[in-house]
N, C-alpha and C positions, 0 to 999 in steps of 0.2 A: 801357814799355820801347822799348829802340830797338836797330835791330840793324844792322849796320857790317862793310862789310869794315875790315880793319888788318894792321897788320905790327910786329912785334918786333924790336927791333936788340939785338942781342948780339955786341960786339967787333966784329967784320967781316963779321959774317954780319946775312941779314936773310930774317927766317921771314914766308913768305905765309897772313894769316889769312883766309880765306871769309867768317868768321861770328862778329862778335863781339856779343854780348848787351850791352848797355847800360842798370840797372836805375837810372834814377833814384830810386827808390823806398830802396833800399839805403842806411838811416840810419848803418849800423856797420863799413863797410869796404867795400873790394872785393874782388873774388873771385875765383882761377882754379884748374882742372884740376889734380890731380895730375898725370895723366896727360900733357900737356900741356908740363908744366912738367918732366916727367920726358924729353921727346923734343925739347928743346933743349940742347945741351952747351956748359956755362959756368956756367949759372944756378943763384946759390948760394944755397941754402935757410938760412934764421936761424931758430933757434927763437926761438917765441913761445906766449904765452898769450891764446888769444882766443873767447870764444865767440860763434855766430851763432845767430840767429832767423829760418830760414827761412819762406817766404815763406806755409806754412798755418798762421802765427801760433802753433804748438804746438811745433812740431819744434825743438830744440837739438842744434847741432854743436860738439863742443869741437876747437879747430885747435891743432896747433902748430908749424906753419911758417910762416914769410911769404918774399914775394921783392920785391926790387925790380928793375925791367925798365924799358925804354926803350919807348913803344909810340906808331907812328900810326896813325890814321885817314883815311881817307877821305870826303870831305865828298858831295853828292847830285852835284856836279858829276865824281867820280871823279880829285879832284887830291888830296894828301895834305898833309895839316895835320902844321905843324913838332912834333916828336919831345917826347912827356910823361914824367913819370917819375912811374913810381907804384908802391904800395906796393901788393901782391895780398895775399891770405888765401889760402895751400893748401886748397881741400878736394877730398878725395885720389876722391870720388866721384862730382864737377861735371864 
């Protein structure tokens, strides 16, 4: 895993992340915060059908939201790399 600061662009607005987890590991999607995703206004939730296998190989989360978001990072020098678009997985407990 790698961990990053970032920032999310939503419309005009642009939200400061501290601490973003980076699981290469993560074969089946990526992954964010309900919570998270619940204290940005704009950001519209689509239902979806998706289940995950957390990471002690036993545990199943069935999701039904996704979002898609604008998001950069931060490379080791502290410059920001041009704006991604990705698709997250809600889970509403991350």
């Amino acid at each position: 895993m790698v961990v990053r600061e970032g920032q999310i662009i939503q419309g005009d607005n642009t939200y400061y992340l501290p601490k973003l987890t980076l699981d290469t590991g993560a074969s089946c999607g990526n992954y964010i915060g309900g919570e998270l995703v619940d204290r940005i206004p704009g950001l519209r939730k689509k239902p979806c059908k998706h289940r995950a296998l957390l990471g002690d190989g036993q545990t199943h989360v069935d999701i039904a939201y996704n979002v898609v978001l604008q998001l950069r990072l931060y490379d080791d020098d502290n410059c920001l790399y041009d704006p991604l678009t990705v698709e997250l997985y809600i889970i509403d407990t991350l």
